[in-house]
C-alpha positions as CSV (number, residue, x, y, z in Angstrom):
1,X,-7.9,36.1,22.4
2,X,-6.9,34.5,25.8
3,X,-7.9,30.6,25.8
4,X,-10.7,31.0,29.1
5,X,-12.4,34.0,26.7
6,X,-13.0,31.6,23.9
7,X,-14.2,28.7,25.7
8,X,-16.6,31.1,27.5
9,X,-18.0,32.8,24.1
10,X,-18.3,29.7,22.6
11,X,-20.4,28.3,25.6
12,X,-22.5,31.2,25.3
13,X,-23.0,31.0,22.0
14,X,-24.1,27.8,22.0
15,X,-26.7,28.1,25.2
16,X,-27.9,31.2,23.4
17,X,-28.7,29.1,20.4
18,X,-30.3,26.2,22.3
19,X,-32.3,28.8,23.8
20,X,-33.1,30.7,20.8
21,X,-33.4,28.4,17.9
22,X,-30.3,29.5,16.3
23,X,-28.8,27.5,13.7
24,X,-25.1,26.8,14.1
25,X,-23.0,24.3,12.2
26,X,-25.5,22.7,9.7
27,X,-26.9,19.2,10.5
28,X,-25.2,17.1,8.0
29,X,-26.1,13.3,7.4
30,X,-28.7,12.8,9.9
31,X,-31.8,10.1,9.2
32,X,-34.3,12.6,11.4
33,X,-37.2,10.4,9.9
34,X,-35.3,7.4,11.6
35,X,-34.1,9.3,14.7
36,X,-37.5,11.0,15.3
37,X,-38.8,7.1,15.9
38,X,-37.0,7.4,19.4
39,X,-35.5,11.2,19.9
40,X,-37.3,13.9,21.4
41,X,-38.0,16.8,18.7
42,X,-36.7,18.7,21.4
43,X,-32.8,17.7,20.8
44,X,-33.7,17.2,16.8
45,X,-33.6,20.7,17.1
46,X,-30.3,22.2,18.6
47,X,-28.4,19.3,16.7
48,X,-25.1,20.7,15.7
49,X,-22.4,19.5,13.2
50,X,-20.2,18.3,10.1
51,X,-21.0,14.9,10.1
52,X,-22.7,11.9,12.2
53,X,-20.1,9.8,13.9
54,X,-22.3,7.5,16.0
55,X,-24.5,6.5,12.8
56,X,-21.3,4.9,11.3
57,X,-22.0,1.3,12.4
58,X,-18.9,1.5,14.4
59,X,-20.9,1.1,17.6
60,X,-21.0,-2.3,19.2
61,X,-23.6,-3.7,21.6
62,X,-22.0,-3.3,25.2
63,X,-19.2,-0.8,24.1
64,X,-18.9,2.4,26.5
65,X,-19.1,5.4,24.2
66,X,-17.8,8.3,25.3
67,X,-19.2,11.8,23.0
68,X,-16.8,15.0,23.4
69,X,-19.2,17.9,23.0
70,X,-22.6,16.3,23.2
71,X,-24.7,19.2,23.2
72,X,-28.3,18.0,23.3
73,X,-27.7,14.4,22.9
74,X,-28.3,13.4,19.8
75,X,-24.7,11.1,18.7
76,X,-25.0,9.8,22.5
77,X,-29.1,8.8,21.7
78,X,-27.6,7.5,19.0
79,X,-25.1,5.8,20.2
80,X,-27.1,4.5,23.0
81,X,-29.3,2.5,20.5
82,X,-26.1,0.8,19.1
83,X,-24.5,-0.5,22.5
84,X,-27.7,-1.5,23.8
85,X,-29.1,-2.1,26.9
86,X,-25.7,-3.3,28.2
87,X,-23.6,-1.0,27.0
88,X,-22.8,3.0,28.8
89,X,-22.9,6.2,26.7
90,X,-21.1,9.4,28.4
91,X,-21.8,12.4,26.9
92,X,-19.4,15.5,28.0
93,X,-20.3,18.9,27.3
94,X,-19.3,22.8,29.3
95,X,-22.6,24.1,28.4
96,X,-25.3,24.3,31.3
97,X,-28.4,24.3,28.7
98,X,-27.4,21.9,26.8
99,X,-26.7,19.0,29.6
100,X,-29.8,20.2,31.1
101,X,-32.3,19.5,27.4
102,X,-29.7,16.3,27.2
103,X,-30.6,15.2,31.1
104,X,-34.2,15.8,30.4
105,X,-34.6,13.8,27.6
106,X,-32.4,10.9,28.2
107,X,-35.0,8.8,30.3
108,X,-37.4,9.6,27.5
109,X,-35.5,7.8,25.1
110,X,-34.6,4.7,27.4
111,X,-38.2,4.1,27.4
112,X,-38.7,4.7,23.4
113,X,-36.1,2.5,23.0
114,X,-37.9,-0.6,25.4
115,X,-34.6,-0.4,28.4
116,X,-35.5,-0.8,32.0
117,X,-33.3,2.4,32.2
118,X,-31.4,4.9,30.7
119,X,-28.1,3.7,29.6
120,X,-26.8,7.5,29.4
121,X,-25.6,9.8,31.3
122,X,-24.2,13.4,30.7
123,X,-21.2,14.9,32.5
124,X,-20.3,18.8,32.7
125,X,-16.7,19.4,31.4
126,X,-14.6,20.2,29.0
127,X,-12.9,18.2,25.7
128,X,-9.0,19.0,27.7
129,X,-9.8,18.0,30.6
130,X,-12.5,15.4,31.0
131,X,-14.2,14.0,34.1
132,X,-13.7,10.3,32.6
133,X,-11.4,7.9,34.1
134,X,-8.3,6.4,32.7
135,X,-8.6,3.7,30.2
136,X,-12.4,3.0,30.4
137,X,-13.9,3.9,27.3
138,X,-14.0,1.4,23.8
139,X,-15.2,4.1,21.4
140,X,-14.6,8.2,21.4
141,X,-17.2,10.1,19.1
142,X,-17.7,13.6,18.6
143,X,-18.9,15.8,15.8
144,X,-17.9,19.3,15.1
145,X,-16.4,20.0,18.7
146,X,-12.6,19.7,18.9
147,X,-12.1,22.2,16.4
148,X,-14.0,25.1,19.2
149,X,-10.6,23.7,21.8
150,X,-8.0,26.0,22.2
151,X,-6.0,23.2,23.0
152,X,-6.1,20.5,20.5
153,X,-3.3,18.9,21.0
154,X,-4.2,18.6,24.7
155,X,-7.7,17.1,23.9
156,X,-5.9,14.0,21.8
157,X,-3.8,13.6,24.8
158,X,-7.0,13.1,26.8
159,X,-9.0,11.1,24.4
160,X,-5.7,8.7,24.4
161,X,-5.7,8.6,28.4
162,X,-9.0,7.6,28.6
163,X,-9.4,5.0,25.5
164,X,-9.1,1.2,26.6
165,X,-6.0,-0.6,24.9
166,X,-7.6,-1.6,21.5
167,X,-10.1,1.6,21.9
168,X,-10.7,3.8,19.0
169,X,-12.4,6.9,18.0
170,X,-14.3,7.9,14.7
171,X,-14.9,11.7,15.0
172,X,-16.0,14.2,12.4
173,X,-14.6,17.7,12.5
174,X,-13.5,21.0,10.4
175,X,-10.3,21.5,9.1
176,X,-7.9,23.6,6.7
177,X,-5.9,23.6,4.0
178,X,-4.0,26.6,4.8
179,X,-3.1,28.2,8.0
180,X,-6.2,30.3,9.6
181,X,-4.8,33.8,9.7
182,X,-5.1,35.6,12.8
183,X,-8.2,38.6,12.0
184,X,-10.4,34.8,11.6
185,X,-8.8,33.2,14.7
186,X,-9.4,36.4,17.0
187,X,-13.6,36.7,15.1
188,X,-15.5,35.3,18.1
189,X,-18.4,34.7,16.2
190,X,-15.8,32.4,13.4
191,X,-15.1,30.7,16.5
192,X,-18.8,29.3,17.3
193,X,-19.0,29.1,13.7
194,X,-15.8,25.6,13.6
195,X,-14.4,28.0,11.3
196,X,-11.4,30.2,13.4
197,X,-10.4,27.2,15.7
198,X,-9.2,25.1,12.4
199,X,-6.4,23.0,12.5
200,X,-4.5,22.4,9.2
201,X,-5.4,19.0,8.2
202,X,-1.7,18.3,8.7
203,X,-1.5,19.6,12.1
204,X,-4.9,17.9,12.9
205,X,-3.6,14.3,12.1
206,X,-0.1,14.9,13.3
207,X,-1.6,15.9,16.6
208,X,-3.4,12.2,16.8
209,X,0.0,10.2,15.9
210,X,1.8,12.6,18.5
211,X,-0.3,11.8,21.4
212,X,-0.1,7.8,21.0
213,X,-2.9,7.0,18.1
214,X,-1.6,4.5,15.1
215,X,-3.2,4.4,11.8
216,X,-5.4,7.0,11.7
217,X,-7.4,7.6,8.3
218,X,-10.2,9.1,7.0
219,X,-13.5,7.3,6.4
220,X,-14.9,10.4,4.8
221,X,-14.6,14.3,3.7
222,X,-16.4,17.0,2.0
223,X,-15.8,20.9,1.5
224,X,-17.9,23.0,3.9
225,X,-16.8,26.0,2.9
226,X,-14.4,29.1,1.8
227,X,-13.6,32.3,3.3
228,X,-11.0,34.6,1.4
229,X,-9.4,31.6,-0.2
230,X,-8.9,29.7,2.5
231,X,-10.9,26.5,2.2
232,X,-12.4,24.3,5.2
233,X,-13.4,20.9,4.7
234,X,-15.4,18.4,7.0
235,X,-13.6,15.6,7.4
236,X,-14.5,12.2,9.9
237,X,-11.4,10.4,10.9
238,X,-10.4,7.2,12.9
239,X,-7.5,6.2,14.8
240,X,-6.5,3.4,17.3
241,X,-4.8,3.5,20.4
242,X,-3.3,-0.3,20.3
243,X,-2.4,-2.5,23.1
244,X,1.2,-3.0,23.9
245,X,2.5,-5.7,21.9
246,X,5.7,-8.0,22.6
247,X,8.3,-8.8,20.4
248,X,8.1,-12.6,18.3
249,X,10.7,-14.5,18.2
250,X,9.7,-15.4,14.3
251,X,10.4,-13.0,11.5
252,X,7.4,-11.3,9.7
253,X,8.2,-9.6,6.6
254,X,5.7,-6.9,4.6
255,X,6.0,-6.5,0.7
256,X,4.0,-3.2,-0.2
257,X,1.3,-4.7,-3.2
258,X,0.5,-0.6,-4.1
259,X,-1.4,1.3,-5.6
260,X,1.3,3.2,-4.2
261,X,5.0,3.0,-5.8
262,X,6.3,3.4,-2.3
263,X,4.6,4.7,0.9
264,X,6.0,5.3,4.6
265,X,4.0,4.2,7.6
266,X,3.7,6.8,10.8
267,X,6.5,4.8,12.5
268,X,9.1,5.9,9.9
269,X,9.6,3.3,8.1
270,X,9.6,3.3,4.4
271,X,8.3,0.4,1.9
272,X,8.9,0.1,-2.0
273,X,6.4,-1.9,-4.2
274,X,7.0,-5.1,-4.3
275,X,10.4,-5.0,-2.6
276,X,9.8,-7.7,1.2
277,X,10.8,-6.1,4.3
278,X,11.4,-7.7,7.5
279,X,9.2,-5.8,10.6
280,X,9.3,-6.2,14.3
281,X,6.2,-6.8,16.1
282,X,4.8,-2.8,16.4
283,X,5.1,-2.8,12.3
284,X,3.3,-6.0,12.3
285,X,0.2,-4.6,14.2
286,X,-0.1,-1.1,12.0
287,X,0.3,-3.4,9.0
288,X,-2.3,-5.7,10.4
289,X,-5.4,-3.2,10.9
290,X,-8.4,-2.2,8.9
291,X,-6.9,0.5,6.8
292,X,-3.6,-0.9,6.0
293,X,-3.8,-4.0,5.6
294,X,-5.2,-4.3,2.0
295,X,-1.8,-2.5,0.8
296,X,0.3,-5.2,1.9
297,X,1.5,-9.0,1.9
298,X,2.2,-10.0,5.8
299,X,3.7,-13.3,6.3
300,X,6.5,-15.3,8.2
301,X,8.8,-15.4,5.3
302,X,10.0,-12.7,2.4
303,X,7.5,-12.3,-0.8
304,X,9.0,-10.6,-3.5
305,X,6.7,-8.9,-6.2
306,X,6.7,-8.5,-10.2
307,X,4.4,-6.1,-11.9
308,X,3.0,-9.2,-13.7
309,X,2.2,-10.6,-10.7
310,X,-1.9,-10.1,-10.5
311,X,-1.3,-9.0,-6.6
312,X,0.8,-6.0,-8.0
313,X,-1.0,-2.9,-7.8
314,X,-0.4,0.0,-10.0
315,X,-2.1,2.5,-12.0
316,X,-0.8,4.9,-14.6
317,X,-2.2,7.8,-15.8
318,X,-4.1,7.7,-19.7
319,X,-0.4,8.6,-21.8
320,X,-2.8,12.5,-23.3
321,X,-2.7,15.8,-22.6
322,X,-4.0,16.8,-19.3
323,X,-6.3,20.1,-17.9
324,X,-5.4,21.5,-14.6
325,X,-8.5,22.6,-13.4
326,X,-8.0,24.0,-9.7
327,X,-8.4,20.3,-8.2
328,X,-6.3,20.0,-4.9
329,X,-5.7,16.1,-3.3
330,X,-4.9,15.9,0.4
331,X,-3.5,12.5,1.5
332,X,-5.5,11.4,4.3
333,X,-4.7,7.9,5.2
334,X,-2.8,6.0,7.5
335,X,0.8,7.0,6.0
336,X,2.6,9.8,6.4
337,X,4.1,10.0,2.7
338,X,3.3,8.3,-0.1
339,X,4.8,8.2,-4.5
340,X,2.3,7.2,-7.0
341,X,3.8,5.9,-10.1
342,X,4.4,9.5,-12.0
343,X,6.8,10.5,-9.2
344,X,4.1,12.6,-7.1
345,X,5.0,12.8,-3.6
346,X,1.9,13.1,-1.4
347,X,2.7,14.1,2.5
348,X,-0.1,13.5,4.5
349,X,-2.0,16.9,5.0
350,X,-0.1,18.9,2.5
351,X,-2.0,20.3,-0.5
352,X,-1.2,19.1,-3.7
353,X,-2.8,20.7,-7.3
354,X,-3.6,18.2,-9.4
355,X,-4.2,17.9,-13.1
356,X,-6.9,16.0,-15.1
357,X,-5.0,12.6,-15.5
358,X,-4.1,12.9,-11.8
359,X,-7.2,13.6,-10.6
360,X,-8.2,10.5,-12.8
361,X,-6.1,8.4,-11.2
362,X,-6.8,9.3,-7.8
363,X,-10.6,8.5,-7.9
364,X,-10.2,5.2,-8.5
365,X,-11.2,2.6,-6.3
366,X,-7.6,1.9,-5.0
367,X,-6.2,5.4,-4.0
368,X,-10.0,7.3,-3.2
369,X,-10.3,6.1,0.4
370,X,-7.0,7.8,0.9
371,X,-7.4,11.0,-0.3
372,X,-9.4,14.3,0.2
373,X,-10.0,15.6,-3.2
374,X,-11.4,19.7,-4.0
375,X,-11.1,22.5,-5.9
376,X,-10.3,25.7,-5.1
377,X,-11.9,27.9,-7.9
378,X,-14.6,29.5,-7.2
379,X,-16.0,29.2,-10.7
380,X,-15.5,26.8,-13.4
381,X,-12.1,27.2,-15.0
382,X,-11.5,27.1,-19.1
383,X,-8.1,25.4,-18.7
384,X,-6.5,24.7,-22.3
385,X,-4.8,21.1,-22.9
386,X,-1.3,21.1,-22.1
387,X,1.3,18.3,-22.6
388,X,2.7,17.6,-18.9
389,X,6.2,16.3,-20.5
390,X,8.0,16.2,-24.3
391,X,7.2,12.4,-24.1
392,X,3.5,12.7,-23.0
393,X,3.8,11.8,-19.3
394,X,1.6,13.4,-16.5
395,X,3.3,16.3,-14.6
């Protein structure tokens, strides 16, 4: 289906459902009692999406927020609230009926709110090619929009042109775990439904780290659905674009503290447990932010690890027989690869079955935040205990 056909049946779509009543992607995580406090019923109504972005308390009074796919309003209201009367919401959306409801209702919730005027304002355009200027926005939120882009990889480009140095975005979004086939990716109604525009979660976060973003993770998933085995998930990710950074003069070193047995960051380079590593000044800052930097030791000189150590992180799988029982992990953090200490190799998007000890292992506090974790089966599955390895290890 030629790119300008899509984009125009999804904008359709969506105006008809605005118009209409028509219930799209589900609302999902919304506090309507709260929201209803200062937000029209009017855009309550047409709210589309996976997830809720802008209610993640990563909005800051006075940031500029910029929402790709803003459709009635609802993140940028939201969002508007956060920065405050100083701060600038832009909301960007290609659909006429929706920036008009959007328009309409913005200087109604400047006045709920108590501002002397509407802090938000709604541009006409689309997610790869915004009307936004470069390097002027501290926050990019969307929700359940990139996915309907032809283009992907051309939208990250433009959400890294127009982030500030030190900008960020925390966006929610649908996702595969295996490739969309091409009957769902030619359905026009899939298309308006996030399902046939799908990224593979690999090809999803890759396209992030290729356009310039650093430590992208996830701050939360779920499964939205399946359709003939292939199975999309709603996932919320965030990602930095970091300033430029100059070279020290010092050394830093990084020793890897685990859970991980060894892990490899998205610059290439690799880290064993325990083992210090000397790093330049661009290793330093990935090392250094939110998601990373519990996994470490950074410091100005080498810091060698034991397992006895209490800063040593590992944990092993109960030494019984395990039950595979159609669970599938996805590694979703900010690393590209990744060993746990029974030898699995996780690569960062990639599928992996699981068994029962795995799956143990995985939900614990240490490793959850860096993994998306489902099952497949459609039904509940009567797996028998089976011994992994002769000397009782896990698979």
């Amino acid at each position: 289906m030629p790119t300008d056909d899509i984009t125009q049946k999804v904008s359709d779509r969506y105006a008809r459902a605005a118009s209409t009543g028509e219930q799209m992607c589900c609302p999902t995580g919304y506090d309507f009692d709260d929201l209803k406090s200062f937000v029209p019923e009017e855009v309550l109504t047409i709210s589309y999406g996976c997830g809720t972005p802008a209610g993640l308390h990563t909005v800051q009074p006075g940031e500029t927020v910029l929402d790709i796919g803003s459709g009635g309003g609802i993140d940028c209201f939201e969002a508007a609230r956060c920065v405050g009367p100083g701060g600038h919401v832009i909301g960007i959306d290609m659909t006429d009926t929706m920036l008009e409801i959007a328009r309409r209702n913005a200087p109604i919730v400047a006045a709920n709110l108590g501002y002397p005027h509407s802090n938000t304002e709604f541009r006409k355009g689309i997610a790869d090619a915004m009307p936004v200027e470069d390097g002027s926005v501290d926050l990019i939120i969307s929700n359940c929009v990139i996915n309907l882009a032809p283009d992907k990889r051309k939208v990250f480009r433009e959400m890294f042109r127009v982030l500030k140095p030190g900008g960020r975005f925390t966006i929610s979004d649908i996702v595969s775990d295996q490739v969309v086939p091409q009957y769902l990716v030619h359905d026009a109604a899939k298309w308006g439904d996030c399902l046939s525009g799908a990224l593979q979660v690999q090809d999803y976060i890759g396209g992030m780290v290729d356009a310039g973003f650093r430590a992208v993770h996830q701050i939360k998933s779920g499964t939205w659905q399946s359709i003939d085995g292939i199975h999309f998930l709603s996932v919320t990710l965030t990602g930095y674009k970091f300033p430029a950074v100059a070279e020290e003069k010092t050394s830093s070193y990084a020793t890897l503290r685990g859970p991980f047995s060894s892990v490899t960051d998205e610059l290439g380079q690799r880290y064993e447990r325990g083992v210090p590593l000397s790093i330049n000044a661009q290793s330093a800052q990935l090392l250094q932010s939110e998601p990373l930097r519990s996994l470490f030791l950074l410091g100005p000189r080498p810091v060698s690890l034991a397992a006895a150590d209490p800063r040593w992180c590992a944990i092993l799988p109960e030494q019984l027989p395990c039950v595979w029982q159609s669970a599938y992990a996805i590694l979703t953090g900010p690393i590209i690869c990744a060993e746990d200490d029974d030898h699995h190799q996780y690569y960062r998007g990639v599928p992996l079955e699981i068994c029962s000890k795995t799956f143990q292992v995985l939900t614990q506090e240490a490793y959850r935040p860096h993994f998306t974790i489902y099952q497949r089966a459609a039904a509940g599955v009567d797996g028998t205990e089976v011994a992994c390895s002769p000397t009782g290890g896990c698979c």
